[in-house]
C-alpha positions as CSV (number, residue, x, y, z in Angstrom):
1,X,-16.2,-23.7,-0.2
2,X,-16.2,-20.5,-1.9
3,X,-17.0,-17.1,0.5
4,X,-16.8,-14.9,-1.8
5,X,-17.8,-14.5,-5.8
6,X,-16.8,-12.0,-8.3
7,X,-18.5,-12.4,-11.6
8,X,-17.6,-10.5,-15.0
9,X,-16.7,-7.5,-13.1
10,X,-15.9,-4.0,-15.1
11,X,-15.3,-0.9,-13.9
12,X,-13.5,2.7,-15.1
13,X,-13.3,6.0,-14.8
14,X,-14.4,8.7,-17.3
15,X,-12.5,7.1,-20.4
16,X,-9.7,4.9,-18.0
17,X,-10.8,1.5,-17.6
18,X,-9.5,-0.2,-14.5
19,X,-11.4,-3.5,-14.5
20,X,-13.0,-5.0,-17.4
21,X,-14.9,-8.5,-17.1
22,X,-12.9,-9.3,-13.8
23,X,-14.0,-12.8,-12.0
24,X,-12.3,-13.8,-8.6
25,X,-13.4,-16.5,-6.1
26,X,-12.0,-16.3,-2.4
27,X,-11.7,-19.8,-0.7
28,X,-12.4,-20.8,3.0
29,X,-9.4,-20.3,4.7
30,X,-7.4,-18.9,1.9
31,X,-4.7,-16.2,1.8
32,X,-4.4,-14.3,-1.1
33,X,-2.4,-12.0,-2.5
34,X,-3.9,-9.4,-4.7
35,X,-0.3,-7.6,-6.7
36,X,0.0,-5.1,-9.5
37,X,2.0,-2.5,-10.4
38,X,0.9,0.9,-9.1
39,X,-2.4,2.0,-10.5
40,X,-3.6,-1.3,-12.4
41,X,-6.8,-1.3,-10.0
42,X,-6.4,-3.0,-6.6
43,X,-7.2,-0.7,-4.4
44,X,-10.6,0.0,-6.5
45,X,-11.4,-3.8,-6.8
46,X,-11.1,-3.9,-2.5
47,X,-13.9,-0.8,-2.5
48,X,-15.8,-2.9,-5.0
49,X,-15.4,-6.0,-2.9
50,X,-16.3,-3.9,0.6
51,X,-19.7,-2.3,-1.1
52,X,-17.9,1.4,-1.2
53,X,-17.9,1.2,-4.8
54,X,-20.5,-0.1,-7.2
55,X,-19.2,-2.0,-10.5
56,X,-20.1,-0.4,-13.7
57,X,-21.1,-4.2,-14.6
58,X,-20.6,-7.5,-12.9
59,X,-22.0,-9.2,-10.0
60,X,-20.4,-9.5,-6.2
61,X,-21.8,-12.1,-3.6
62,X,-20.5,-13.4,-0.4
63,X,-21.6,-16.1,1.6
64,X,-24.3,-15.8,4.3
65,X,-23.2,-15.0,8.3
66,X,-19.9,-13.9,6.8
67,X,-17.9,-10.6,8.8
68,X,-15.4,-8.9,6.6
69,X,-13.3,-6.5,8.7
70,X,-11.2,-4.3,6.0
71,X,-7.8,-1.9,7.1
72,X,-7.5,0.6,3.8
73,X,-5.1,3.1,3.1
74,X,-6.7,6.0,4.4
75,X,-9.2,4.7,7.1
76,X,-9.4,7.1,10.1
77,X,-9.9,6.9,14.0
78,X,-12.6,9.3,16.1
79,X,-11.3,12.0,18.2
80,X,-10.9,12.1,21.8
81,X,-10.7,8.9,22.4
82,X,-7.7,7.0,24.0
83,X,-6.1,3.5,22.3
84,X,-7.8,1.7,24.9
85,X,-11.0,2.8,24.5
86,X,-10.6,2.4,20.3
87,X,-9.6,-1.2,20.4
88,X,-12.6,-1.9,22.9
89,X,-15.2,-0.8,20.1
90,X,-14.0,-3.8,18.4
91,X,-16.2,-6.1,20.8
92,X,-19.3,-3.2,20.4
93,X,-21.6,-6.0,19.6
94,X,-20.5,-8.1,22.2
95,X,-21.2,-5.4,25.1
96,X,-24.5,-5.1,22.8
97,X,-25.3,-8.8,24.0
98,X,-24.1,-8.6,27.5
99,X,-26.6,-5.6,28.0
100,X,-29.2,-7.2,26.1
101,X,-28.6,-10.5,29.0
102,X,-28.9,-8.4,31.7
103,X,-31.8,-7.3,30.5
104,X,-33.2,-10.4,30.4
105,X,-32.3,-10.9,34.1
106,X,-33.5,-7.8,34.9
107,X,-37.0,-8.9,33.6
108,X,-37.2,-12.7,35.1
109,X,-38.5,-10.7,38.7
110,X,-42.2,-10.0,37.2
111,X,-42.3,-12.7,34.1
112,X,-44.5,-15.8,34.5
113,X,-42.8,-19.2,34.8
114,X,-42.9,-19.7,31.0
115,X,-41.6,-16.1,30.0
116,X,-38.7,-17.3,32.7
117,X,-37.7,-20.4,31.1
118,X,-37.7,-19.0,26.9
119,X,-35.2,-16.5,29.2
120,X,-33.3,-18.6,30.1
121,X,-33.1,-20.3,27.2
122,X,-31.7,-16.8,25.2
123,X,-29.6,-16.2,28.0
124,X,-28.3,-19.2,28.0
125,X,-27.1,-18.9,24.3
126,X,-26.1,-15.1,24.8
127,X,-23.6,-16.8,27.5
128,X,-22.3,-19.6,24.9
129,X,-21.5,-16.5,22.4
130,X,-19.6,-14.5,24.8
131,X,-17.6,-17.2,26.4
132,X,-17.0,-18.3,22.6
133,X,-15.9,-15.3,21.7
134,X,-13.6,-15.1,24.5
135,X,-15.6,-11.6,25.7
136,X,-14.4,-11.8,30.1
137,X,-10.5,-12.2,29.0
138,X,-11.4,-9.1,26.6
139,X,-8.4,-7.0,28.4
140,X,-6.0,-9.2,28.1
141,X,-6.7,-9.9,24.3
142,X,-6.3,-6.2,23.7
143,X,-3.0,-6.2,25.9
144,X,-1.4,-9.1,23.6
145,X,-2.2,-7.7,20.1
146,X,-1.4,-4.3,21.3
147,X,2.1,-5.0,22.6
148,X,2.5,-7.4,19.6
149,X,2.1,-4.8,16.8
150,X,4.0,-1.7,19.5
151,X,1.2,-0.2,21.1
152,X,2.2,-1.1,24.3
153,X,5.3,1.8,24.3
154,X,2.6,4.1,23.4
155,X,0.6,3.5,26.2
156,X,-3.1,2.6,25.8
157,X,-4.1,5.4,27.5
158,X,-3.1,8.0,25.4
159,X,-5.3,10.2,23.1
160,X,-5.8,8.6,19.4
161,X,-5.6,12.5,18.1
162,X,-2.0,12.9,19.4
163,X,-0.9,9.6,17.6
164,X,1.3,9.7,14.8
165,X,0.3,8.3,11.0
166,X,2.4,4.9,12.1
167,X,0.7,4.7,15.2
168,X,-2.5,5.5,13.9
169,X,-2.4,2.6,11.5
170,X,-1.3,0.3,14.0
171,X,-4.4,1.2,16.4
172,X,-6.8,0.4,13.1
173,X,-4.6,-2.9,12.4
174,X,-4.7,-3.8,15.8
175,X,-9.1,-3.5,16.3
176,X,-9.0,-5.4,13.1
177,X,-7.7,-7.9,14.4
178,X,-9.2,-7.8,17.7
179,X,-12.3,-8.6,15.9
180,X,-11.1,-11.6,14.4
181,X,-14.0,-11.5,10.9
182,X,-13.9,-14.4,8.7
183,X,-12.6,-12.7,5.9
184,X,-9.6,-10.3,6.8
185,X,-8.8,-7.2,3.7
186,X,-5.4,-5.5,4.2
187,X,-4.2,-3.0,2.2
188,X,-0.8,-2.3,2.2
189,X,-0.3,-2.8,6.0
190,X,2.8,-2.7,6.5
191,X,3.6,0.6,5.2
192,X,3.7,2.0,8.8
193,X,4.8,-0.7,10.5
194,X,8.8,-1.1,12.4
195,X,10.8,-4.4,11.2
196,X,10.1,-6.0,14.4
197,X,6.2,-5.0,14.2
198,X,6.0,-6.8,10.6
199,X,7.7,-10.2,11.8
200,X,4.9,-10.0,14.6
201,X,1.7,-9.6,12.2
202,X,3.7,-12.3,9.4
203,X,4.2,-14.4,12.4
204,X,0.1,-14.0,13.4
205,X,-1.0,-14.1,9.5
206,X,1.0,-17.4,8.9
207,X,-1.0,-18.8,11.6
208,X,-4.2,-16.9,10.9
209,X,-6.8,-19.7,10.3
210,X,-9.8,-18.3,8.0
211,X,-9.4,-16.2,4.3
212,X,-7.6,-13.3,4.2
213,X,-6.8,-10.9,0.8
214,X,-4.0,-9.0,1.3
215,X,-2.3,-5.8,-1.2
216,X,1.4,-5.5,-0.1
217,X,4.3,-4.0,-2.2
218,X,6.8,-6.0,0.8
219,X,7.7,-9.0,-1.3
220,X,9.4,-10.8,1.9
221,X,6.1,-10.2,3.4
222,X,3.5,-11.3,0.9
223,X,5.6,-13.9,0.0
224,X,5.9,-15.6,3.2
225,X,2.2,-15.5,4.5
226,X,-0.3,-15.9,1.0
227,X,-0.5,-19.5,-0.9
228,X,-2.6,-17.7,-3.8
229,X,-1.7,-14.7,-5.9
230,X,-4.4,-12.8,-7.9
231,X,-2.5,-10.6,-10.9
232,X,-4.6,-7.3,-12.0
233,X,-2.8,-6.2,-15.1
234,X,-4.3,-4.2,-18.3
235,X,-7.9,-4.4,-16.1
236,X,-7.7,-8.1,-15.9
237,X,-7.8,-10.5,-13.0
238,X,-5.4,-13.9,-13.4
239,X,-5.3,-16.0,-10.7
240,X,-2.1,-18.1,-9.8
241,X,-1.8,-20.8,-7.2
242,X,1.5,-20.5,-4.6
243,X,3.7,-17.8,-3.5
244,X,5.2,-14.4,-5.0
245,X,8.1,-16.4,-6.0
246,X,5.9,-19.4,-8.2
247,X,3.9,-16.4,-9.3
248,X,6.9,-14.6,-10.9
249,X,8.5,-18.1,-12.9
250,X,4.7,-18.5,-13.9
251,X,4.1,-15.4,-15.0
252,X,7.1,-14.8,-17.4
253,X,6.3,-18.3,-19.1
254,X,2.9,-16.7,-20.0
255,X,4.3,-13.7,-21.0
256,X,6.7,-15.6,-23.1
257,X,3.8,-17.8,-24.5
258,X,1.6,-14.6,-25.4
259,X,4.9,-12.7,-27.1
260,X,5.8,-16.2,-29.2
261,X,2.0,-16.3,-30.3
262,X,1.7,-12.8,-31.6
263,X,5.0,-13.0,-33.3
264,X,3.5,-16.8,-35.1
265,X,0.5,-15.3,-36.2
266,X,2.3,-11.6,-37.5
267,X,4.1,-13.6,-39.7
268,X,1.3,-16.2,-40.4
269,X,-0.4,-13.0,-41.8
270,X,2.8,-11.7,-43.3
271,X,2.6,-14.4,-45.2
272,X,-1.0,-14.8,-46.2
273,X,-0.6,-11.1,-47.6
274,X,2.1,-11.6,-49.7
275,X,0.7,-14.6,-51.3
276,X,-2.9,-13.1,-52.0
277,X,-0.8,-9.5,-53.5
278,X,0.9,-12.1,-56.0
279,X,-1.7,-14.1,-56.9
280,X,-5.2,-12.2,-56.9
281,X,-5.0,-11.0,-60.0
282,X,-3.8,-14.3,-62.0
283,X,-6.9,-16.1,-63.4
284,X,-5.3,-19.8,-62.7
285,X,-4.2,-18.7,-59.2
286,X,-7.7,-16.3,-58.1
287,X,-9.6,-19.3,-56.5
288,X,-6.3,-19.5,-53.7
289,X,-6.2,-16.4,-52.9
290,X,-10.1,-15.7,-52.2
291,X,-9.4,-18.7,-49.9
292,X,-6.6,-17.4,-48.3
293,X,-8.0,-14.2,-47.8
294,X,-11.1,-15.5,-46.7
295,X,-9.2,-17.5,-44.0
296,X,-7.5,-14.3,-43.2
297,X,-10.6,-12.8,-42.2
298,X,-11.7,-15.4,-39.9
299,X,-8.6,-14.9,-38.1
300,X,-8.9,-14.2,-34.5
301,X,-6.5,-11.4,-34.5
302,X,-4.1,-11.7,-31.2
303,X,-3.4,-8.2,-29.4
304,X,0.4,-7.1,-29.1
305,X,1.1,-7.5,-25.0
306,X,1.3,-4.0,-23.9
307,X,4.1,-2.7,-21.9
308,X,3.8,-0.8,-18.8
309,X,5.8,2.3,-18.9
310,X,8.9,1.8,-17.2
311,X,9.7,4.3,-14.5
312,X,13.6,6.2,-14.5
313,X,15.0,7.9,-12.1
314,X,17.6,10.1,-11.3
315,X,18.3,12.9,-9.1
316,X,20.0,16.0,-10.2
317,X,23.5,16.8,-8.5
318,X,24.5,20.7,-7.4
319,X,27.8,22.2,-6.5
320,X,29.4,20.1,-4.1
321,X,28.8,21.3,-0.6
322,X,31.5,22.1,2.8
323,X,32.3,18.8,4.5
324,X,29.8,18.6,7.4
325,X,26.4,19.3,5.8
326,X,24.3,19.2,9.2
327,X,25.5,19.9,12.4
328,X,23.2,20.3,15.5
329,X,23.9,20.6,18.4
330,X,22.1,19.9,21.8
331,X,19.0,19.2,19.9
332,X,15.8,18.3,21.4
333,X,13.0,17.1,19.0
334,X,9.4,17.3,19.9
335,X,6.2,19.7,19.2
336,X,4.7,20.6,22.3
337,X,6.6,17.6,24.7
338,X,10.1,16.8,23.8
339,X,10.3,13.2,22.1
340,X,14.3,12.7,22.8
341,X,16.6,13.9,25.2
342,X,19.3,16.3,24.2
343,X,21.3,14.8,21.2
344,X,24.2,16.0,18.7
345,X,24.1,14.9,15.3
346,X,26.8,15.7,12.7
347,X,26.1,14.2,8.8
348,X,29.3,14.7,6.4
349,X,29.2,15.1,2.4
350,X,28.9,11.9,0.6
351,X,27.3,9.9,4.2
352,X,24.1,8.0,3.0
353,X,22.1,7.4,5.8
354,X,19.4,5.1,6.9
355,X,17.0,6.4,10.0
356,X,15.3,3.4,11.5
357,X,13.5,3.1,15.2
358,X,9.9,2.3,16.1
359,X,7.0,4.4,14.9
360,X,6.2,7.7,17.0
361,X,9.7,8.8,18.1
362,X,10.2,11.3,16.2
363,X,11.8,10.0,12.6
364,X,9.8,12.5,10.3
365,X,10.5,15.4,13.3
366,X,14.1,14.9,13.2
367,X,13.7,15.1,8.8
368,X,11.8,18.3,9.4
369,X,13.8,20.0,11.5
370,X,17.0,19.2,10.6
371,X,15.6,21.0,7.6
372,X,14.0,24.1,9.5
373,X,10.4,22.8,8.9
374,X,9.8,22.9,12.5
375,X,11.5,24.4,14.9
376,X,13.0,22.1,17.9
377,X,12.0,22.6,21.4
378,X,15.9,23.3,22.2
379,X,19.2,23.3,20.7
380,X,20.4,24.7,17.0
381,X,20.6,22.7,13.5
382,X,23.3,24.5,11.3
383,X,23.4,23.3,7.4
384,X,27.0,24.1,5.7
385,X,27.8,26.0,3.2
386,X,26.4,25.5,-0.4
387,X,24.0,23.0,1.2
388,X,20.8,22.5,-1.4
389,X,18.5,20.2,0.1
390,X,15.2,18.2,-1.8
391,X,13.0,16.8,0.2
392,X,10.5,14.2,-0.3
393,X,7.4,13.8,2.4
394,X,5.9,10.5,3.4
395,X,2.4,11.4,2.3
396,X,0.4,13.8,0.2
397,X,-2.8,15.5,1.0
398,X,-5.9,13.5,-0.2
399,X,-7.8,17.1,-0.4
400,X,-5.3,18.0,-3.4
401,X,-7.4,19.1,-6.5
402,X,-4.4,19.6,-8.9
403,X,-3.9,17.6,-11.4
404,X,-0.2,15.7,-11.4
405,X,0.3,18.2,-14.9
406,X,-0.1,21.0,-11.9
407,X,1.4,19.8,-9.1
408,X,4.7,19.7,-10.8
409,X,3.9,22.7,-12.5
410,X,3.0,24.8,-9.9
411,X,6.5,24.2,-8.6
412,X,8.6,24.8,-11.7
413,X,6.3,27.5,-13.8
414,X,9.3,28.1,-15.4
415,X,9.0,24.3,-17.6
416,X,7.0,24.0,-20.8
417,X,3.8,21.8,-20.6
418,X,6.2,19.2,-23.0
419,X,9.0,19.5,-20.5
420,X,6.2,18.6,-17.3
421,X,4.8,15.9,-19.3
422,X,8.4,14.8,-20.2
423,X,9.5,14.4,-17.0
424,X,6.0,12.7,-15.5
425,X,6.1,10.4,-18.1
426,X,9.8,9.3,-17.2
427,X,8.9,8.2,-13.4
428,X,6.4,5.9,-15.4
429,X,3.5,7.6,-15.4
430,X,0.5,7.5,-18.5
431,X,-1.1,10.6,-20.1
432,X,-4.1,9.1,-18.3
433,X,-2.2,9.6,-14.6
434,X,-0.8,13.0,-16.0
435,X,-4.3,14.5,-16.4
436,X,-5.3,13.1,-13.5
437,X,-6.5,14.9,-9.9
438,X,-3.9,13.8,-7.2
439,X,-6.7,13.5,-5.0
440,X,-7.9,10.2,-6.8
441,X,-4.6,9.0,-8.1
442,X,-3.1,5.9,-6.1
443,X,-0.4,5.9,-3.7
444,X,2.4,4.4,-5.7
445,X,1.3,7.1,-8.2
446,X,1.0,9.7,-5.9
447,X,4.6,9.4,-4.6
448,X,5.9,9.2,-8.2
449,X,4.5,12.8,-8.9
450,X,6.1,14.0,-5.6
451,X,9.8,11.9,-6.6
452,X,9.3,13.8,-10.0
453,X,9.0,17.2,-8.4
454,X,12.4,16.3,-6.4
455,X,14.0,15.1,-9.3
456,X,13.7,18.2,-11.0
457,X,16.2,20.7,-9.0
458,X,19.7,20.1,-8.8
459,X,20.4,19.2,-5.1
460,X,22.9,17.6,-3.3
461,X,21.1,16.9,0.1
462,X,19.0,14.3,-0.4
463,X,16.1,13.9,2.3
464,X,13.5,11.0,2.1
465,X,10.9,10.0,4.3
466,X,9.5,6.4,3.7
467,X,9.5,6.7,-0.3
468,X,9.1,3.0,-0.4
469,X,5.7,3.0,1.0
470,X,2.7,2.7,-2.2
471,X,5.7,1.9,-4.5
472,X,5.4,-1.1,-7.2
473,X,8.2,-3.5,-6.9
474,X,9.6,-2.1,-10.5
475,X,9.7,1.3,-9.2
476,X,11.3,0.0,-5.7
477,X,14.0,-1.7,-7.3
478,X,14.5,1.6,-10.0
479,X,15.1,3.9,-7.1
480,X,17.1,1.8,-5.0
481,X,19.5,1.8,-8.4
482,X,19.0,5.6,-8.6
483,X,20.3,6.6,-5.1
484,X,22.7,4.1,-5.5
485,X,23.9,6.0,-8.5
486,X,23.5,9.3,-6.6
487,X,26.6,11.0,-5.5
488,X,25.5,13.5,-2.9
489,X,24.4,12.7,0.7
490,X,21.0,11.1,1.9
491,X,19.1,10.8,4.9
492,X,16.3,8.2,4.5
493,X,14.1,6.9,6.5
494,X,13.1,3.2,5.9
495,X,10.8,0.4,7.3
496,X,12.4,-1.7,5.1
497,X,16.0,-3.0,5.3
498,X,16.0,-5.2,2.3
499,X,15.7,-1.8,0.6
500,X,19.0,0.2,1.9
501,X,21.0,-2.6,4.1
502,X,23.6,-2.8,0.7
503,X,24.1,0.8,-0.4
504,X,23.6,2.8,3.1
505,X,27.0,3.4,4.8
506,X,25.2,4.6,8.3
507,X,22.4,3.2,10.5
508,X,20.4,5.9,12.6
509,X,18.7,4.2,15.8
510,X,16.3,7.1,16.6
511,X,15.4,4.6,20.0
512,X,18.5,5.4,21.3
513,X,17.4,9.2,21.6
514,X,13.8,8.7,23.0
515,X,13.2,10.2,26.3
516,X,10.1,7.0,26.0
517,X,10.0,3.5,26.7
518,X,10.3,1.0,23.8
């Protein structure tokens, strides 16, 4: 049973098309997979989907009494709440229904024998809802997801506004799932999420018994949890049955079918030519060629497959630096409480270094002020000599109004508007994303831009913080090769151990530093 129809769906922006004459169908009890490299569309096709954007053409229906509960890539909590009192509002219509029984009660006192009994009768069923839905073991639901996806170490107590962007997304994962809707849409989930955190949620979406459509750039992920991949490429919608790994054999026998076509016809027309050049003008041989040509025109001309622009690249190398590029000493991380008890860190030239540990204690604080971003609430960071340092943040503002020409621009006025375009073109990125407002570009696309202005100095102090997170799996596997091939020293910090576990010669464990519990 289909729950949800998409029919000859089309969508751009301005000149860009990003869906044209799409069609999808969502299964009960399916799990897909919606892939594509960065920018082909998903994201907009989930907004289409949820009723947040409206298709320039095309029809979307779902089925009746169906609840979609959707976690996107910039969904937000309210402030002033605690975790505790968040994750509760995932049961609002079920408190809605216990107040609405009381009520009732409330009103059987002055009601007539009949009025008593048809209340009965709807308190009755209210009842049969709430112990369906499992509403008086409510607490101890929230306890078990929390603790599953890390919330527990937080404590549920604590204020949503003091949360980090990890923990965040973990509270608006976890209410998602607290409400348990019949379709579940997931957009890049795990992006915030700690190795141990992701084998929880692949463990609970392996299990998870109705439809879910899931965007996820974590191959082991997606692959282990969906049985149905949906392809957007070139604003089309393919649809493949199995896993990431079925998809990807499947996939480059098409490709290898639609390449071998083209080439037929090219020289089926090739030919064709050539015989109606040499013979149209021969009286005896005139009749042929108006038929050949004739059949020529008929032909249902086949469409060369387009490439995507591959992305490159490589990151510039300055003088070589003194032998211990960071030293600090007694240092204490935190804004306002300390996050870590008084630790000493020392990274040598040529180290490449992974930082790993559970979201909130203090990864991105240690980048920042090892880098004299922030200050730390005690001890000193000393950088050695000749020490030129790129770094590249985990997210970009979504308030940006520059376009990517002027975000790199802005930070290099010195580069021609060939050299800018150059240079964004080279991290795989279109003349359509190049004239594009950051603000509405996607987040593999996004981090590109911000990768390109890195590349662009020579440094040899390399600093990144999640750079995986929105990337394509081209452009994952293209900068894993470049800092591979880099020759300076990194600090990284990674969700994802697939990604450095070969090339890394250090492992980080910021939990052995945390003044918390974890």
């Amino acid at each position: 049973m289909s729950v949800l129809n998409v029919e000859h769906v089309s969508h751009g922006f301005g000149a860009r098309t990003i869906l044209e004459d799409a069609s999808f169908r969502l299964l009960k009890g399916e799990h897909v997979g919606l892939i594509g490299a960065n920018g082909e569309g998903k994201s907009t096709f989930l907004n289409i989907i949820t009723g947040q954007l409206q298709p320039d053409q095309g029809k979307v229906s779902w089925s009746n009494r169906v609840t979609v509960g959707y976690l996107d890539q910039h969904s937000v909590l309210k402030k002033g709440m605690t975790i505790r009192e968040t994750l509760r509002t995932a049961f609002d219509d079920m408190f809605k229904l216990e107040q609405e029984m009381i009520a009732l009660y409330d009103k059987m006192g002055e009601a007539s024998p009949d009025e008593v009994d048809k209340m009965m009768n709807e308190t009755s069923e209210i009842q049969d809802i709430l112990d369906h839905n499992s509403f008086y073991t409510i607490d101890a639901k929230i306890e078990e997801i929390a603790n599953g996806l890390g919330l527990g170490s937080i404590g549920l107590d604590k204020d949503v506004t003091d949360l980090s962007g990890g923990q965040r997304t973990k509270v608006l994962l976890t209410k998602l799932l607290l409400q348990n809707p019949t379709i579940l849409i997931l957009d890049e989930p795990t992006n915030y999420l700690d190795v141990e955190h992701i084998e929880w949620l692949t463990n609970y979406l392996k299990n998870y018994e109705n439809a879910f459509i899931l965007v996820s750039h974590d191959i082991p992920f997606l692959n282990s949890v969906i049985n149905v991949i949906y392809h957007v490429e070139n604003a089309t919608l393919t649809r493949y049955t199995g896993d990431y790994e079925q998809f990807q054999a499947m996939y480059a026998m098409r490709k290898k079918q639609e390449n071998a076509a083209f080439e037929r016809q090219q020289q089926e027309i090739d030919r064709l030519e050539d015989f109606i050049a040499r013979n149209k003008a021969r009286v005896a041989t005139r009749g042929m060629a108006n038929s050949r040509q004739k059949r020529l025109d008929k032909m249902e001309i086949l469409e060369k497959p387009k490439e995507k622009p591959k992305p490159h690249f490589h990151f510039k190398e300055a003088r070589t630096p003194s032998r211990f590029v960071i030293e600090a000493k007694h240092l204490v991380l935190g804004y306002d409480e300390p996050l870590t008890k008084p630790v000493n860190i020392t990274l040598e030239r040529g180290q490449k270094v992974a930082i790993r540990g559970v979201n909130g204690l203090g990864k991105t604080t240690l980048l920042k002020t090892l880098l004299g971003i922030i200050p730390s609430i005690s001890g000193n960071v000393e950088l050695g000599d000749f020490v030129m340092p790129g770094y590249f943040e985990q997210e970009s503002s979504r308030d940006n109004d520059n376009t990517a020409l002027e975000e790199v621009w802005q930070e290099y006025p010195g580069m021609s508007n060939f050299e800018v375009r150059a240079a964004l073109a080279n991290c795989g990125l279109t003349n359509e994303h190049i004239t594009s407002k950051m603000m509405v570009l996607s987040g593999g696309e996004a981090a590109k831009v911000r990768l390109c202005k890195v590349m662009q100095k020579k440094i040899n102090l390399l600093v990144l913080d999640e750079p995986t997170n929105h990337l394509d799996v081209e452009a994952k596997d293209e900068l894993k090769r470049a800092l591979k091939e880099y020759k300076g020293t990194i600090l990284l910090v990674s969700h994802e151990p697939e990604f450095y576990e070969d090339w890394v010669t250090d492992v980080w464990n910021v939990e052995g530093w945390t003044t918390k519990i974890v």
